[in-house]
C-alpha positions, 0 to 999 in steps of 0.5 A, spaced: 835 341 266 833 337 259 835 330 258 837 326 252 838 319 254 840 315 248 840 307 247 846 305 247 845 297 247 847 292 240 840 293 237 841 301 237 848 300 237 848 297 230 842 302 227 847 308 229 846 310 236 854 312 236 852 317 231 847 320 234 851 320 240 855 324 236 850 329 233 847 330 240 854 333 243 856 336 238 849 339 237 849 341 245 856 344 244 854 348 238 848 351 242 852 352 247 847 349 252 852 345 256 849 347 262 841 346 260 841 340 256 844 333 258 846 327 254 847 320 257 846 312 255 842 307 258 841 300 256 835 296 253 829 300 252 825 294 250 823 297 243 829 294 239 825 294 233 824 301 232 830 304 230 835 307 235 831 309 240 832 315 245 828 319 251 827 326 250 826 327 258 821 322 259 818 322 251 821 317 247 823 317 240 826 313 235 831 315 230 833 311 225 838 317 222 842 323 225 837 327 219 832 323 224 836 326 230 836 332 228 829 334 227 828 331 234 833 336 237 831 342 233 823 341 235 825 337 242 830 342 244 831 348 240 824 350 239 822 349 246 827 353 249 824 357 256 
C-alpha cells in the first residue's frame, strides 16, 4: 500500500494543507485507489518554510498549490502504478 501523508501543522496549514487534503481524497476516490493508496496527517516535519509539506511513502515533497499537488500524484501515484 502507498502512503501520502501530508502536514497538517500551522505553517502547512496556513499554505493550503487542507486543499490539498482535499485534492488527494478526491484524487484517490476518482482513481478508485481507496485500497492502494493511503492518506493521512501528521504534525510538523521540520520544513516549515518550504511550502506545504507532505511524504509520498518515505520521499518528501513540498507543495505550494493543488496544481503542485496534482503533478506530484500524477507522477508519484498514477505513473507508478504496479
Amino acid at each position: 500500500m502507498r502512503v501520502i501523508t501530508v502536514c497538517v501543522g500551522s505553517a502547512c496549514h496556513l499554505k493550503g494543507s487542507h486543499d490539498i487534503i482535499g485534492y488527494f481524497k478526491e484524487a484517490i476516490q476518482q482513481a478508485k485507489l481507496e485500497n492502494e493508496v493511503e492518506l493521512k496527517g501528521t504534525f510538523c516535519m521540520d520544513q516549515c518554510t518550504h511550502g506545504a509539506n507532505l511524504l509520498v511513502d518515505d520521499q518528501l515533497f513540498h507543495a505550494n498549490s493543488v496544481d503542485e499537488a496534482r503533478e506530484i500524484f500524477e507522477r508519484e501515484i498514477l505513473q507508478k502504478r504496479t
